[in-house]
Structures are given as C-alpha cells and as structure tokens.
C-alpha positions as CSV (number, residue, x, y, z in Angstrom):
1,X,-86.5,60.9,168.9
2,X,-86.1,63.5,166.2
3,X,-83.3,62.5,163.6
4,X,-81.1,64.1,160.8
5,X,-84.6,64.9,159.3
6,X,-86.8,66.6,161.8
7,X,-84.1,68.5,163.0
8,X,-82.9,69.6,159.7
9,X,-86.7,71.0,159.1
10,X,-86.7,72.3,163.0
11,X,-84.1,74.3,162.2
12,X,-85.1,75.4,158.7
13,X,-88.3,76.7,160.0
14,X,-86.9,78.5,163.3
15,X,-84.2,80.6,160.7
16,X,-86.8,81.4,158.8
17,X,-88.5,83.0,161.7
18,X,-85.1,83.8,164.1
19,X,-82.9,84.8,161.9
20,X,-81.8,88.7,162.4
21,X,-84.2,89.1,165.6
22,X,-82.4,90.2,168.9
23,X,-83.2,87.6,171.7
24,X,-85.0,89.9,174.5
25,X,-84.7,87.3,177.0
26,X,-84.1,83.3,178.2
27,X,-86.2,81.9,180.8
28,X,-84.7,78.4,182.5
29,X,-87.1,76.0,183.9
30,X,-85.2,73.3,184.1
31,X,-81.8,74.0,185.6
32,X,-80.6,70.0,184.8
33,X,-81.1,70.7,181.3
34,X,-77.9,73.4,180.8
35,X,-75.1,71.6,180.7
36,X,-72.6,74.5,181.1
37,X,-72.2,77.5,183.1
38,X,-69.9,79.8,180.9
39,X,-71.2,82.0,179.4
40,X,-74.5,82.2,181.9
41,X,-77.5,82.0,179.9
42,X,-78.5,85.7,180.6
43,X,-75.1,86.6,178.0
44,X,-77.6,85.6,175.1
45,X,-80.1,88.7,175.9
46,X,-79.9,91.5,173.3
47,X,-77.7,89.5,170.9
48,X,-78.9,88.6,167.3
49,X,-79.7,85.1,165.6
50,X,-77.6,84.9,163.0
51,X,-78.4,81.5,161.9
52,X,-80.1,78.5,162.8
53,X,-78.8,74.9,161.6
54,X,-77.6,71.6,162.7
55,X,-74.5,69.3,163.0
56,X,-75.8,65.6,163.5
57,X,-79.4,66.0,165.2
58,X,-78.0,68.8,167.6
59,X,-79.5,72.3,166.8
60,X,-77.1,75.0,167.0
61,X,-78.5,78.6,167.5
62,X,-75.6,81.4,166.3
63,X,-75.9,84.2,167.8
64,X,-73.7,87.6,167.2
65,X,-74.0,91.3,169.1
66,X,-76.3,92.9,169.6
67,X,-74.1,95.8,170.6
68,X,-70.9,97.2,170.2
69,X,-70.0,96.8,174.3
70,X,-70.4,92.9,173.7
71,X,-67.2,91.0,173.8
72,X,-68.2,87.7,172.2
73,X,-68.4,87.5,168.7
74,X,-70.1,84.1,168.2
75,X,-72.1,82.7,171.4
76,X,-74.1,79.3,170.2
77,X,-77.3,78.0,171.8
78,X,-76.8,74.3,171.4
79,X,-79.8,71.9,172.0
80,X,-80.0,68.2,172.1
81,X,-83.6,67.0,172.0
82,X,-82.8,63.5,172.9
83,X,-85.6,61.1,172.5
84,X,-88.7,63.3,174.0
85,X,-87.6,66.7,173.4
86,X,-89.6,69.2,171.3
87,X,-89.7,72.7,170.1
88,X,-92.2,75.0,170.3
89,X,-92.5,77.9,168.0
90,X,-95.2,81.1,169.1
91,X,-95.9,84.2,167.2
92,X,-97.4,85.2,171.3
93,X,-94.9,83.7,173.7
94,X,-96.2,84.4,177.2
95,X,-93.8,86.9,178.8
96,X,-94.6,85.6,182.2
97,X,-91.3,84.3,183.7
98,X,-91.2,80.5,183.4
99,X,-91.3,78.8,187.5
100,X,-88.1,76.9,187.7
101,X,-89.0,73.2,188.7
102,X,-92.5,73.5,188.2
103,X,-94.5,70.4,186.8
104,X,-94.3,72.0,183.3
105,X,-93.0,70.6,179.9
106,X,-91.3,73.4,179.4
107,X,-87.6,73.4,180.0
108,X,-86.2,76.7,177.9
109,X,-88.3,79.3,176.8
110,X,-86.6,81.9,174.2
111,X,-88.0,85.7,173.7
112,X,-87.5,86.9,170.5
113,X,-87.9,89.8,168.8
114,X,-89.8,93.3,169.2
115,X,-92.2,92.3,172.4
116,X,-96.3,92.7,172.0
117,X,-99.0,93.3,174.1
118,X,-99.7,89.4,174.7
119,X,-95.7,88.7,174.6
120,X,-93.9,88.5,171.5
121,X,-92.4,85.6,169.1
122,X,-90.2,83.1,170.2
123,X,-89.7,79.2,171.2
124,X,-90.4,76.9,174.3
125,X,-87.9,73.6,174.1
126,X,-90.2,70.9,176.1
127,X,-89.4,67.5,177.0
128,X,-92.1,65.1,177.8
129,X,-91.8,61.9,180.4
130,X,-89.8,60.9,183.4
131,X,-86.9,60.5,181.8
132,X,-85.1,63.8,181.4
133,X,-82.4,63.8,178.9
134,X,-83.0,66.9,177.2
135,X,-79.3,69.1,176.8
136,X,-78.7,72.1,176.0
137,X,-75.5,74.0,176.2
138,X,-74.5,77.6,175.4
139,X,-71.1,77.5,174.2
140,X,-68.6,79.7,172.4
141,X,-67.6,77.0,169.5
142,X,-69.7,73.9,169.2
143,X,-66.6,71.8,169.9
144,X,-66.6,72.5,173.4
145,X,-69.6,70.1,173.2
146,X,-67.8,67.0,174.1
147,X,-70.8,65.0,172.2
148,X,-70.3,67.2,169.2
149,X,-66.4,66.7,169.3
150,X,-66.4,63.1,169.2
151,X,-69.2,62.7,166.6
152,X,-68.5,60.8,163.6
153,X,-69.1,62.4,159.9
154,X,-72.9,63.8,159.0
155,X,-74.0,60.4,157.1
156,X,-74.9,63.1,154.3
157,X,-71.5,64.2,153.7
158,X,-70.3,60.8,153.1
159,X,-69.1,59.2,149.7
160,X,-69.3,55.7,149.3
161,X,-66.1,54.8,149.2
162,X,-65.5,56.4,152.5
163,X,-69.0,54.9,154.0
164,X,-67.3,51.5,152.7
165,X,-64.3,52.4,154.8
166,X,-66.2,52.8,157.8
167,X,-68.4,49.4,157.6
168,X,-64.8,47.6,157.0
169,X,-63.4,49.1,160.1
170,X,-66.1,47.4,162.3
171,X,-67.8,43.9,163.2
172,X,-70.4,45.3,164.9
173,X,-74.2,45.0,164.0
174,X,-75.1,47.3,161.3
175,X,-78.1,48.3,163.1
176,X,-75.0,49.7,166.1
177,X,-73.0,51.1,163.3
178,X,-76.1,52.9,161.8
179,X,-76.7,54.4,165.1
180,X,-73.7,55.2,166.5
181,X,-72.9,59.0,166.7
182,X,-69.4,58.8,166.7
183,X,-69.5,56.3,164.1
184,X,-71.9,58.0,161.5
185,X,-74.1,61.4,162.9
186,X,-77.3,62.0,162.1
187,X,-79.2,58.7,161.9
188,X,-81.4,57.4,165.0
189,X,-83.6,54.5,165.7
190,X,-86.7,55.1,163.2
191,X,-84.4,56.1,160.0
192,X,-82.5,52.7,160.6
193,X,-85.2,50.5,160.7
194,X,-86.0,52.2,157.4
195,X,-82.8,51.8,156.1
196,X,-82.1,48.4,156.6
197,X,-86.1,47.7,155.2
198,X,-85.2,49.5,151.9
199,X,-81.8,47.1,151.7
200,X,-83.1,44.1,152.7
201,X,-80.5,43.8,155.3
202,X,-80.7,42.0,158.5
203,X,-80.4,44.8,161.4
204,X,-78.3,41.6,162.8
205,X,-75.9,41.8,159.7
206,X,-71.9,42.6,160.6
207,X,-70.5,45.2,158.8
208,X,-67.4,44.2,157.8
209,X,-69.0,41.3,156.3
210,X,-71.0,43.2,153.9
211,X,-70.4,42.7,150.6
212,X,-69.7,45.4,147.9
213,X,-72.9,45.1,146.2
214,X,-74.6,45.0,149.9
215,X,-72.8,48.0,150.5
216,X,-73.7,49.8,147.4
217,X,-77.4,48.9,147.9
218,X,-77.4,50.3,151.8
219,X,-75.7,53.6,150.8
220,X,-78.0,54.4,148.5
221,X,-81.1,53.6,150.5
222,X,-79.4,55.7,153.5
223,X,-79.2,58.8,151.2
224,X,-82.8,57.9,149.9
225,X,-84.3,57.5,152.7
226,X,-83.1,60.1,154.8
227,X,-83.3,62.3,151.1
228,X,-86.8,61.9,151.0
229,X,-87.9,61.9,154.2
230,X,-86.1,65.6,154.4
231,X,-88.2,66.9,151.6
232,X,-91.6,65.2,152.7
233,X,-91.0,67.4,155.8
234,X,-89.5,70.6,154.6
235,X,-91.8,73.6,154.7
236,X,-94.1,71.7,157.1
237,X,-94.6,73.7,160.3
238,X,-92.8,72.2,163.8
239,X,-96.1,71.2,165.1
240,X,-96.6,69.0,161.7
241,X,-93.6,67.3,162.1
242,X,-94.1,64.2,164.7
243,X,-96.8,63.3,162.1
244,X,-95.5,63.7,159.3
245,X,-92.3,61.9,160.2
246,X,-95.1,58.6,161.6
247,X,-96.5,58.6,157.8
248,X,-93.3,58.1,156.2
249,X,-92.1,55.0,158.0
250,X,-93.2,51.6,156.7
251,X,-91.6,49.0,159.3
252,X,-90.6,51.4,162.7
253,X,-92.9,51.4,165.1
254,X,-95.4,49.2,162.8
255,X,-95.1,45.9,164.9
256,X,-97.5,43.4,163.7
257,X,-99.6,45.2,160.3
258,X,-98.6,44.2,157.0
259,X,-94.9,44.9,155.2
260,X,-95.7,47.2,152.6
261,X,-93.5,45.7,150.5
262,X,-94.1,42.1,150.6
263,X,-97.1,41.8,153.5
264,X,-95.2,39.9,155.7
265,X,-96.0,40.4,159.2
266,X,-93.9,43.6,160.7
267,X,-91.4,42.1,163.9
268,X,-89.8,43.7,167.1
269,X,-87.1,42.5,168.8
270,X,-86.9,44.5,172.0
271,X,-84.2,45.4,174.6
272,X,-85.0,47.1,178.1
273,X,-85.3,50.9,177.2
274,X,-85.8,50.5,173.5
275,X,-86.8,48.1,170.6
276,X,-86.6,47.8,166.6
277,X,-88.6,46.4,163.8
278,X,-87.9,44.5,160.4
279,X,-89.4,42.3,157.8
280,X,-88.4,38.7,157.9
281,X,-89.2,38.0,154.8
282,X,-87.3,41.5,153.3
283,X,-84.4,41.2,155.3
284,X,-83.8,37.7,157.3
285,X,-84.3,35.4,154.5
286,X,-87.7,34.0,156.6
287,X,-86.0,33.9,159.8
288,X,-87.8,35.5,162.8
289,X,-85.1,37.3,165.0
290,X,-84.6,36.3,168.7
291,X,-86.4,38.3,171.2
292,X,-84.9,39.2,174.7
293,X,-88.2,40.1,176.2
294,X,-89.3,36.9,175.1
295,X,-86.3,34.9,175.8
296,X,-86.6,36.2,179.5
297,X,-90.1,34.8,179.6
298,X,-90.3,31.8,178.5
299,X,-87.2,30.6,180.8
C-alpha cells in the first residue's frame, strides 16, 4: 500500500509534469472506482492542473478553468490508492478510449496536455488483484471526502507534546494507533513496522502506557523514518518507487532473514487479510509474539 512517502513523491513527480496543462480528456474503466457523481467526471475536460499534492496518502489533483464560461473555481480529482493501486505516468498515453469493465488494470486514465500523433502525456491509475478498493472522487472541497473529513492530523505536522496527547488518549495497541487514519494520517502497515523497529517498541505495546522517554524515542523515529524514507524517494520516477520503497525497509515484509540491527531472526504475526513483522530481540525483550494463524492450527 503506498504511504505518507510514496504518495508524497507520486505527487511531487505528477506536478512537476501536470502542473499548468489543460486535461483534454478522462476515460473511466472502472465505474466502482468513482465514488461520487457531482460534478460528472467529463466537468474535468479543458480545465487546468493547478497543483498536485496530498492530505494523508490521498492524492488530490486541483484543478481551475480552463475558460471563462466555467462555473467552478476549484474542482479536485481525489484518489485513494488503497493497498494495490498505482499510477502510471506516459509522455504517449494511448488516446484509444479505455473499454469500461474490461479485464484491464487500468481504472482511470487522464489526457493531458497538447495531444500527439501517438496520444499525448498523461496518467493511467491501475489497481492490481481481486480485491478492488481503489477510490477516487471528484469533489468541489476535499472535505466532502467523508474519509478525508474524519482523518486525524498529518503525523508530519505533529509536535510532540501534541503526539503525547494523542498516545494518552488511547489504550489501544500502538501498532492500531500508528495506523489509524483518524487517529494519525499518513502512516500504513510497512512505515509502522519500521517505526516501532527503530524504537524498540513492541507493536503489542498500549499507548497510554508509554512512558515519556518511550514516547520521546517513538516520535523521533516516526519523523526519521518517514523523513528519510521521503528523501531516498524524492526525484525517483513513479515507476522506481515500489522498489525503492522494498530497499528501505529492514523488518516489513522480511519474515525470517536476519535483523539488521541485532540478527535476530525477523517474525510475523498474521491476521486474515494482512500481517506484521518485528524483532524479538529489538522490541519484545526475547519474547516471540502469538500468532493467530498459528494459534488456529495447532488447536
């Protein structure tokens, strides 16, 4: 799933190519991904990106007129890549209309710009798998996004004292807190593992129970972490980016090779539709955290 990071650079690198070019046209392929029906989709033809940027990990695509005869001031393209959504970037975009339920990636396709002989610039948003939670919604201000309404503060904004506030107010799990949009946005699955790995916290930890020098350590590996992992991937083209994000992380998705911090063996404990990892001896003290999956078997 991309996080604070990957979308931060997504939409770095789509300004830097959107930015002041009229949008010629939006091709649908996935009707279940549009989440709202006013404006339709066809108001974004022949208005201007004005900017490109993010509010948690939800791209937001301004857009302004592209004419004097257009009402809206500000329409916004909002996209929610959820946890197998991509974007595409092409300098030749096909301009064959996209087929609407067909077997293709694809979901939105975006024609920007002056067109060419082969197409034009512009971006495909794809989501790969079965499970389709891709979103996008074309909105006149971002808070009609119910999501976006009820998200908690951009995890980069915070000062300590107010990230203090927040872990006080909760006994959940860290590892919940970390990754609860309306509790903090901007931090998913990978970038918490990572977290808690630099704090030598348990991702089983309660919040509230932290102390202030626990708390002190995990802000600052939050900012760190997410701080660095930002400029490892800035200037790095979309396609780069999956990658990129994979060399970065020392305990996600590294079940079983060696901590690089103490070479411990990497853990998992996994849940139905997702799963985490940690070093025992970094963050449990030595202990190996129960297992559902495994729980379920040996019963």
């Amino acid at each position: 799933m991309p996080e604070l990071p990957e979308v931060a650079a997504i939409a770095d690198f789509v300004d830097g190519r959107a930015a002041g070019l009229p949008i010629r046209r939006v091709d649908i392929a996935s009707l279940s991904v549009l989440k709202t029906a006013d404006p339709p989709y066809t108001a974004l033809t022949g208005r201007i990106v004005d900017s490109v940027g993010r509010v948690g990990k939800y791209l937001i695509i301004r857009t302004i007129p592209g004419s004097e005869t257009d009402p809206e001031p500000v329409i916004n393209l909002v996209i929610h890549l959820s946890r197998a959504g991509w974007l595409r970037w092409s300098e030749d975009l096909s301009p064959k209309p996209l087929r609407p339920g067909g077997k293709s990636p694809i979901a939105l396709r975006v024609h920007c710009g002056i067109p060419s002989a082969t197409g034009g610039e512009g971006f495909d948003v794809t989501e790969a798998g079965t499970q389709k939670r891709l979103a996008v919604w074309i909105v006149r201000d971002i808070t009609e996004v119910e999501r976006i309404a009820t998200l908690g503060p951009d995890v980069l904004a915070l000062d300590r004292d107010e990230f203090a506030d927040i872990l006080a107010g909760t006994g959940a799990r860290i590892k919940n807190v970390l990754t609860d949009q309306r509790v903090l946005a901007g931090i998913g699955n990978a970038y918490s593992d990572e977290i808690l790995h630099t704090a030598k916290l348990s991702p089983f930890a309660t919040a509230k129970t932290l102390t202030g020098e626990q708390i002190d350590t995990l802000y600052e590996a939050m900012r760190d972490v997410l701080t660095d992992a930002i400029g490892r991937l800035e200037g790095q083209g979309v396609a780069k980016l999956k990658s990129e994000k994979r060399t970065g992380l020392k305990v996600h998705a590294r079940t079983g090779l060696p901590c690089p911090v103490c070479g411990d063996t990497i853990r998992e404990v996994a849940f139905s539709d997702r799963s985490f990892q940690y070093c025992p001896t970094c963050q449990t003290g030595g202990k190996v955290l129960a297992d559902r999956r495994m729980s379920r078997l040996l019963k």
